[in-house]
C-alpha distance (Angstrom), angle and dihedral (degrees) to the residues before:
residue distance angle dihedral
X1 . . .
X2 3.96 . .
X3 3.70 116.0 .
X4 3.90 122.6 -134.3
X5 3.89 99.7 -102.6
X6 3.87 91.5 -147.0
X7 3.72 129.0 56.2
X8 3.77 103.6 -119.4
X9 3.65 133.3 -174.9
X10 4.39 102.9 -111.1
X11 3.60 101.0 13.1
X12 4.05 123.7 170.9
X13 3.76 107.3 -149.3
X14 4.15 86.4 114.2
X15 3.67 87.4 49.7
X16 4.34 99.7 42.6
X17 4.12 100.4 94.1
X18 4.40 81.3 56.9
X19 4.04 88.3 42.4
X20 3.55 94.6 46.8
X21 3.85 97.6 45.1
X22 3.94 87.9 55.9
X23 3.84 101.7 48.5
X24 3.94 119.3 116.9
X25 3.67 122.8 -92.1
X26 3.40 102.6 -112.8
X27 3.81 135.6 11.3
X28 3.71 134.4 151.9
X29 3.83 99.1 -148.2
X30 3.57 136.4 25.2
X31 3.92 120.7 -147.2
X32 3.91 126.1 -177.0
X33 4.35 109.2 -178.6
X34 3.91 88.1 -172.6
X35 4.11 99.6 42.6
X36 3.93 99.6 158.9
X37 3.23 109.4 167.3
X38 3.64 99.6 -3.2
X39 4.05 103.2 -123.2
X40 4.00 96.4 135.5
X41 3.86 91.7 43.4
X42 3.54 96.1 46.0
X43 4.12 90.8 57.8
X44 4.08 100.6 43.9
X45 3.53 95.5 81.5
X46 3.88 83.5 -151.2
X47 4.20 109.4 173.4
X48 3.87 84.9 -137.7
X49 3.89 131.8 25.1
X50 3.47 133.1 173.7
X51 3.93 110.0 -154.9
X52 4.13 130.0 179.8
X53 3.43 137.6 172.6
X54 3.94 133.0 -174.6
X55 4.10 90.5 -147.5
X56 4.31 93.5 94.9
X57 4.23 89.8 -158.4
X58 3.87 89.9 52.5
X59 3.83 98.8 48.4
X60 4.31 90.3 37.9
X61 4.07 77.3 50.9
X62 4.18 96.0 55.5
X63 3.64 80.2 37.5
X64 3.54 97.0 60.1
X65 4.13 98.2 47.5
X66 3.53 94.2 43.7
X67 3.91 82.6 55.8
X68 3.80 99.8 37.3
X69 3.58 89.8 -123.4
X70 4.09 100.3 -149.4
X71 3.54 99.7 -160.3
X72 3.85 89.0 51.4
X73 3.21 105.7 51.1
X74 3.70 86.9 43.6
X75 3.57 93.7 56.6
X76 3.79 89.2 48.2
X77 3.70 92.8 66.1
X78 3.48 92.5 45.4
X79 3.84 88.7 53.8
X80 3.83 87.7 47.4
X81 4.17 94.8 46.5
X82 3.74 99.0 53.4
X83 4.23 90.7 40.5
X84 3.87 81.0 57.1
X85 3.45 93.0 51.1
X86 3.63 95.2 56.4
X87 3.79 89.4 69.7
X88 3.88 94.8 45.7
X89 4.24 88.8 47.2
X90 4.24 80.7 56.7
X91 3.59 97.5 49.4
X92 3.61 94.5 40.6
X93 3.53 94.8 57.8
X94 3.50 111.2 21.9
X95 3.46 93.4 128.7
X96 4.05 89.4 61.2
X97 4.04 86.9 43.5
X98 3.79 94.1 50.4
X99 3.34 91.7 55.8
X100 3.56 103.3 51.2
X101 3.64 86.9 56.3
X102 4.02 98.2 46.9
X103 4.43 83.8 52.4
X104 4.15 94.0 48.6
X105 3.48 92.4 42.4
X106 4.17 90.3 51.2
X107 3.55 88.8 45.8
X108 3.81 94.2 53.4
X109 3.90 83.5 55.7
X110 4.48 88.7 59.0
X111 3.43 125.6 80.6
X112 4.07 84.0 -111.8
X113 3.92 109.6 134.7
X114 3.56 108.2 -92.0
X115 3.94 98.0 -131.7
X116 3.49 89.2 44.6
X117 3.72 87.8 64.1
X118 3.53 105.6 43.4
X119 3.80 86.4 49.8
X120 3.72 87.2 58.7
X121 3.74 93.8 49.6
X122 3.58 91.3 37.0
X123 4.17 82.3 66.1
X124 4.37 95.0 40.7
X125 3.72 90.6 58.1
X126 3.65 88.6 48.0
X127 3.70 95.5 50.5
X128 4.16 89.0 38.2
X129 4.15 78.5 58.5
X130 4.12 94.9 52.8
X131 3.62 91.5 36.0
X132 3.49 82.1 60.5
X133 3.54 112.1 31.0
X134 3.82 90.7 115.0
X135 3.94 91.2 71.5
X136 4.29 81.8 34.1
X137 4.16 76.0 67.3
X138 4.08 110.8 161.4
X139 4.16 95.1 2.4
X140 3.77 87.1 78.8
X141 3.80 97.1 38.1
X142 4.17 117.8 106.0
X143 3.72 92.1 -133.2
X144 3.72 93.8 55.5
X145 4.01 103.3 29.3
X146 3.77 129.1 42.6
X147 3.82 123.3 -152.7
X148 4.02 98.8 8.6
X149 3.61 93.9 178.1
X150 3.72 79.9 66.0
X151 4.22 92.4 53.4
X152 3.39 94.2 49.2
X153 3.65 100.2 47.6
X154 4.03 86.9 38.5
X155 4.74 81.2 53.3
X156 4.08 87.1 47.6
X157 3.85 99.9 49.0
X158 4.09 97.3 42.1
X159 3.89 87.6 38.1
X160 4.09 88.3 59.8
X161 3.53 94.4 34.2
X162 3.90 90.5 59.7
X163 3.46 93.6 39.8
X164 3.52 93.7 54.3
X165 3.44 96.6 44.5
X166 4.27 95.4 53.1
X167 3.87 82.9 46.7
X168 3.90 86.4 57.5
X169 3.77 94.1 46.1
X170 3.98 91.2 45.1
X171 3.79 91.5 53.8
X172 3.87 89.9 50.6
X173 3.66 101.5 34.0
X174 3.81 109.2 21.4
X175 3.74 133.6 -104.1
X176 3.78 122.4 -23.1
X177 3.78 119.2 -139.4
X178 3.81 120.5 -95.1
X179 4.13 81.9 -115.6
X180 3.59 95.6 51.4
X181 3.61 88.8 40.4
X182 4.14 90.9 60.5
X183 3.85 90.7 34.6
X184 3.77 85.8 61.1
X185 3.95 90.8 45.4
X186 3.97 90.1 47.6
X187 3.62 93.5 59.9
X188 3.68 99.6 49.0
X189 3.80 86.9 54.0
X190 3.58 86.2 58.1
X191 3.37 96.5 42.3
X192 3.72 93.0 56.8
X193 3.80 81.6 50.0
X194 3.66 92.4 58.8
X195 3.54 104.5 33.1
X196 3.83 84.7 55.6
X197 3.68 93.5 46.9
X198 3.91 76.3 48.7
X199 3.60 89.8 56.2
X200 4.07 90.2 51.1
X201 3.88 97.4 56.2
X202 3.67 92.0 45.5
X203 3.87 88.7 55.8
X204 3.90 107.1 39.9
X205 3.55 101.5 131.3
X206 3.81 97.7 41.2
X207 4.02 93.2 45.8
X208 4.13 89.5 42.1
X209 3.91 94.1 -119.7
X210 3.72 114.8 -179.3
X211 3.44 116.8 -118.5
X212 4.32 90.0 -117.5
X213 3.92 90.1 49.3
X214 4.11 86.0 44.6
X215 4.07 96.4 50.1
X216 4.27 85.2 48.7
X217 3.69 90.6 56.9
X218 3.44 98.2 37.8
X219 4.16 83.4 54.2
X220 3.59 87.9 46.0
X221 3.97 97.0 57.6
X222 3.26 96.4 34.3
X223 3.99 84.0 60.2
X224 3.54 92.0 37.0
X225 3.92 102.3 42.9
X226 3.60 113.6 103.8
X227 3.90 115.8 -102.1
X228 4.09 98.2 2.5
X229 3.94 76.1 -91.8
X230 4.30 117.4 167.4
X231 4.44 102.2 -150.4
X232 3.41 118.1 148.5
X233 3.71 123.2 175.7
X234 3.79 132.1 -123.8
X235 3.95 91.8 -85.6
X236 4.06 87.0 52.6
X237 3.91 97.1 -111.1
X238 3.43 120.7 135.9
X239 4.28 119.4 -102.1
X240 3.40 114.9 176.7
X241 3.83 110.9 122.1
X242 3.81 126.2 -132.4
X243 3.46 119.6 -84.3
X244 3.22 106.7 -107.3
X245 4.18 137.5 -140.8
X246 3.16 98.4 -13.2
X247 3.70 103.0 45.3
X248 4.83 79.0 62.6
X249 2.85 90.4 103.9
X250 3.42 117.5 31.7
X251 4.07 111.9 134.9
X252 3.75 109.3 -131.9
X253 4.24 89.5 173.8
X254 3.78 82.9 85.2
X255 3.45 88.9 52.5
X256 3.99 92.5 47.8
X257 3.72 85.2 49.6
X258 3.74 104.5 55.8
X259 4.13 88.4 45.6
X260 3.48 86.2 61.6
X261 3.86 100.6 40.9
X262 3.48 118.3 114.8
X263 3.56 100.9 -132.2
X264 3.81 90.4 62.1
X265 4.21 98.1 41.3
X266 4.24 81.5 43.9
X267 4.18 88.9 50.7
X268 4.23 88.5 49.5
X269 3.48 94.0 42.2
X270 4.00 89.1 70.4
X271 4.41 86.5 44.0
X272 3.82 119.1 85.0
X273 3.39 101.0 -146.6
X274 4.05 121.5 -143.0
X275 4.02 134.1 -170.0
X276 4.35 98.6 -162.3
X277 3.57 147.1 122.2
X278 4.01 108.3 -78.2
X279 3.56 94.7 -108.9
X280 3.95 101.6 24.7
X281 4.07 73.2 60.2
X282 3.86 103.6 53.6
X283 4.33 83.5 31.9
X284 4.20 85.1 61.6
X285 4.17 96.1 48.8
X286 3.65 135.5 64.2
X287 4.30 108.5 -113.1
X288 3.57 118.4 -170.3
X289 3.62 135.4 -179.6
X290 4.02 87.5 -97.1
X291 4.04 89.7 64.7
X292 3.77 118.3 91.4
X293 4.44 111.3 -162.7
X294 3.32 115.0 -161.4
X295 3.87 104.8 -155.4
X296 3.81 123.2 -158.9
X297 3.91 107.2 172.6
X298 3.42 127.3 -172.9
X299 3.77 108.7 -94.4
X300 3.88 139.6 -101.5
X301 3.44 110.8 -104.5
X302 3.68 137.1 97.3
X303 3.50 103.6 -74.8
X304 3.70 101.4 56.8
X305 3.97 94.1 159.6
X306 4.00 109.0 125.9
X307 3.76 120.6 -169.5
X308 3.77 84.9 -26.4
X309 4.31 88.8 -52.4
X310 3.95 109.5 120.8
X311 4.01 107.2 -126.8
X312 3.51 110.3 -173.1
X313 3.85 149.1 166.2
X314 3.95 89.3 -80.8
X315 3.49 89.3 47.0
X316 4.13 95.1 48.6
X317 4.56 78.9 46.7
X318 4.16 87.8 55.4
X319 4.07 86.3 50.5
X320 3.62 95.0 47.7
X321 3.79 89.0 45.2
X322 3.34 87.5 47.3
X323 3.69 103.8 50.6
X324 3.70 96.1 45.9
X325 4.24 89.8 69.9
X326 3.95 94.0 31.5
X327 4.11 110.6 121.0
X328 3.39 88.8 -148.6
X329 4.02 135.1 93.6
X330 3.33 109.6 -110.8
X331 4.06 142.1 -166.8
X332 3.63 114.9 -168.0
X333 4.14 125.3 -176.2
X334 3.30 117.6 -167.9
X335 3.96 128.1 161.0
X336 4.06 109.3 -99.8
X337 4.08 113.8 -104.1
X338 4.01 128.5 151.1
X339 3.54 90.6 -105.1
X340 3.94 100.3 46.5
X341 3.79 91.5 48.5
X342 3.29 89.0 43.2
X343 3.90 98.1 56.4
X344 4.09 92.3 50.0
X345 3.57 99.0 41.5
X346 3.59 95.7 110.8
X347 3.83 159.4 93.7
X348 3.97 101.2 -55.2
X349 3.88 102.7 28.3
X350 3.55 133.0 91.4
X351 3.50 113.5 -161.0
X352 4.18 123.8 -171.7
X353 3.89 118.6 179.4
X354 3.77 112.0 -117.4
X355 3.96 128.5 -154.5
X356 3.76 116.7 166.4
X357 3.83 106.2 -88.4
X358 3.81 96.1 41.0
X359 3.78 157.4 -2.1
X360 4.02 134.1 -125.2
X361 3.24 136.1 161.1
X362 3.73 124.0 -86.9
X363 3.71 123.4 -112.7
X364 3.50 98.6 158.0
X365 3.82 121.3 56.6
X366 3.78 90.6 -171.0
X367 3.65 99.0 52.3
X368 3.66 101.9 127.9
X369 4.08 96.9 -161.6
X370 3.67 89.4 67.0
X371 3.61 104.3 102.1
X372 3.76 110.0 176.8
X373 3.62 136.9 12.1
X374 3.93 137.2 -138.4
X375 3.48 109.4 -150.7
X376 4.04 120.9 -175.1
X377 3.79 137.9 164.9
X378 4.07 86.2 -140.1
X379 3.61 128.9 71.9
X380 4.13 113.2 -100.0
């Protein structure tokens, strides 16, 4: 099976081998108004497929590898390169780094003020980062990065931050190990990285980003961001931190590789690819009784903000109304509340409960293990 090439907040790769088993028998096109992140899609091996999303970053995204987007993919080897060398500037002078952290950590143990000596910190791992810039190669070139000031600021303050915080754990636990102690340092490299890539896609317009450069960052942090998690604060800017340790070594050239592949730029070349409104999307093509939509709405619960796109109960009415005059077969799966079983139970819609090992039919509405639901307007 195809993976999803994009982490995205719902998707159904777990759920495909139940998905697939329940499709229609025939159907000439396959169309999907709320795509995400493409795992359903990816595996119908449909001739022609008509795909839209209201998320504008996602759908410039598809847009970009069906294209082969130059710039992009350019920009996401760059990205790659210089997270690389954050790993080789850590083993290359780990010494140096050691060090640094063995002297703040003392100091924190003096009577010394405590601001005082982050300060002075704050300005070694600034000088460690021009005495270095040679190995810091294109991260610190104007071509490549955008605001540097902001990087190297962004290096100092999650450099301290980490430091302080293993010198906390050390004094309450005992000493860390010289790996652990550069694993540590490692990842707030990286999170500077990201946090100022972070800092990029939340400032496009102001910074005059290009829209190819834009869609490889926002790849990059969605990648990058810790749990696949969508939070945006009240100003709209994205907040989710990086993802820490774990995500060090994480190999994105994979990534870079399969958006370039030709089996998946040959599979979008047969997709028309649309950035609409659910309904103003199915309203603007022509759906037949041939066509099979696969429909994976954002779910009923509280926080019904997508990608920064409010979907809410009136919206989940319109796709109900909607799907009870559509032409064309349809598979909808939807997580199981009151109100959502509430809305389909009726003349036209057959509804199953779902976990993730198997389907059956529901005879309870009120059975509170059900967690999703497949609803259809064909027999399965």
């Amino acid at each position: 099976m195809e993976k999803s090439f994009i982490k995205w907040a719902g998707g159904k790769e777990k759920e495909l081998p139940i998905i697939l088993s329940y499709l229609p028998d025939n159907f000439e096109r396959y169309i999907e108004p709320f795509v995400g992140g493409g795992s359903v899609y990816l595996n119908i091996n449909c001739s022609k497929s008509l795909i839209n999303d209201k998320s504008s970053e996602l759908i410039m995204l598809y847009k970009m590898i069906k294209n082969g987007d130059k710039e992009f993919i350019e920009k996401l080897k760059d990205i790659n390169h210089n997270w690389k060398l954050l790993e080789k500037i850590v083993n290359n002078n780990s010494k140096e780094l050691l060090s640094l952290y063995t002297s703040y950590s003392k100091s924190r143990n003096t009577t010394l003020d405590n601001k005082k000596i982050k300060q002075d910190y704050s300005d070694k791992i600034y000088e460690f980062v021009l005495e270095h810039s040679e190995e810091f190669n294109g991260i610190l070139t104007e071509h490549f990065n955008i605001k540097i000031d902001n990087f190297l600021n962004e290096v100092r303050k999650n450099m301290i931050s980490k430091i302080e915080r293993m010198s906390k754990i050390e004094a309450n636990r005992g000493k860390l190990s010289d790996s652990n102690i550069l694993e540590n340092l490692e990842c707030a490299l990286k999170s500077a990285f990201y946090m100022h890539f972070r800092y990029l896609y939340n400032n496009k317009n102001e910074l005059g980003i290009s829209d190819s450069f834009y869609t490889a960052i926002f790849y990059f942090i969605r990648e990058y961001c810790y749990a696949a998690m969508f939070r945006y604060n009240a100003k709209g800017k994205f907040n989710v931190p990086y993802g820490g340790i774990s995500y060090n070594n994480k190999d994105f050239a994979k990534k870079i590789n399969y958006l370039t592949s030709k089996n998946l730029k040959k599979y979008l070349v047969n997709t028309e690819i649309y950035n609409l409104d659910f309904e103003e999307f199915c309203n603007n093509i022509t759906i037949t009784e041939k066509d099979f939509m696969f429909l994976d709405p954002p779910y009923d619960t509280e926080f019904s903000t997508y990608a920064k796109n409010t979907f809410d109960k009136n919206d989940q009415i319109r796709l109900r109304n909607y799907l009870t005059k559509t032409k064309a077969k349809f598979m909808l799966i939807i997580k199981n509340t009151e109100f959502i079983y509430n809305l389909y139970n009726q003349e036209g819609f057959y509804i199953k409960s779902f976990d993730k090992k198997y389907l059956v039919s529901i005879k309870n509405r009120n059975n509170k293990d059900v967690e999703h639901l497949i609803i259809t307007n064909y027999k399965i």
